[in-house]
N, C-alpha and C positions, 0 to 999 in steps of 0.2 A: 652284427649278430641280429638276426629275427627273434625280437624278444616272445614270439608269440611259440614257435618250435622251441627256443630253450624253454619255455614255462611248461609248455607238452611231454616236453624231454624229463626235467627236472621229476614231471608228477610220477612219469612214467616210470623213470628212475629207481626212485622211494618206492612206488608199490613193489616194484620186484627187488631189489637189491635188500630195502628196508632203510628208513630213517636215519639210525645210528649209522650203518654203513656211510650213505650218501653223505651225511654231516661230518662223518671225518675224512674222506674224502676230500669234502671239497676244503675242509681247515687245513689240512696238511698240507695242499696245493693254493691257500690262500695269497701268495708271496705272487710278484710279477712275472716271476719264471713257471709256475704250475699253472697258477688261474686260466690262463689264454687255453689250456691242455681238457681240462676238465670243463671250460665252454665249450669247448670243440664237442668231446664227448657227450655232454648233455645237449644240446642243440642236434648233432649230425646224428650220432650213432641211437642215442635214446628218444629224440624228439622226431627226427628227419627219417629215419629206419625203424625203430622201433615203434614209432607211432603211425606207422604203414598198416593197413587195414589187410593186407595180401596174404598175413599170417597169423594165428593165434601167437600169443603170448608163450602159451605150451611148447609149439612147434618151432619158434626163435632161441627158447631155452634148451630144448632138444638141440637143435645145431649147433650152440655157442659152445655146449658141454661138446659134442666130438671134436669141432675145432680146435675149443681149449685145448683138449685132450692130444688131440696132434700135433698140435703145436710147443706141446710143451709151457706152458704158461701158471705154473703151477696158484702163483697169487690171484691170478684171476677166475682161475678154473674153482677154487675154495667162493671166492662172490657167487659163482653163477650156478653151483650147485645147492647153496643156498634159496638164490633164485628161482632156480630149476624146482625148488620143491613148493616152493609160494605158489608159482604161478601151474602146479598140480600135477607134475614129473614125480611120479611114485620112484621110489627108492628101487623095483624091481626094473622099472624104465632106461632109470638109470647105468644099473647094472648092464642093461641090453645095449648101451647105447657105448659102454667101454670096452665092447666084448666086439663090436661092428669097428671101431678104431683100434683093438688088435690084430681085425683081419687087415683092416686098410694101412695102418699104420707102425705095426709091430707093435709086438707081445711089451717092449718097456715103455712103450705110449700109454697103454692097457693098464699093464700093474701098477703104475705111478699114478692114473688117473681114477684107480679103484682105491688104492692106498689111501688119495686126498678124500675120497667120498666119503671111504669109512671114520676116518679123523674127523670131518665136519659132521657126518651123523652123529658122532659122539658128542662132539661140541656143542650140537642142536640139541640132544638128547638131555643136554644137563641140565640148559635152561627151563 
């Protein structure tokens, strides 16, 4: 591992995902079977990619949300529209960005992916 891209990863991480996220995260996958899973992701995906200067923060969260979205990944699509809104994806962006993966992907990519937003805007809303 390059400790120097997980540490970039890791910070990178926490700003967008948030603290608690990333802490339980990584305790859940503390064990020898997740740890190796969760370095991968902190070092490649957060440290190695995300910490690529080629895109805003904004515009990574923008495509993670229609990917999620098409892909169906509903547990991870709830982090990253979290995310998506830290890192300054207004709630109407968002909307635009499940209505663009109903043309690509079909209308139950779409509604499942609007459904999750509205549940996490509530959940955000409480705190």
């Amino acid at each position: 591992m390059d400790q120097q891209t997980y540490d970039k990863g890791l910070e990178i991480r926490t700003a967008v995902m948030g603290k608690t996220y990333v802490d339980k995260a990584l305790a859940a996958n503390a064990d020898d079977f997740g740890k190796p899973v969760q370095d991968y992701v902190t070092e490649y995906a957060w440290g190695a990619v995300w910490g690529r200067e080629g895109l805003t923060r904004k515009t990574r969260s923008m495509l993670n949300l229609a990917m999620l979205g098409i892909l169906n990944r509903p547990h991870e699509l709830r982090g990253h529209i979290r995310g998506a809104l830290t890192n300054g994806v207004t709630k109407d962006e968002i909307r635009e960005i499940f209505m663009h993966v109903g043309v690509y992907a079909g209308a139950p990519a779409m509604l499942d992916s609007i459904r999750i937003a509205k549940e996490m805007f509530a959940e955000i809303e409480k705190v």
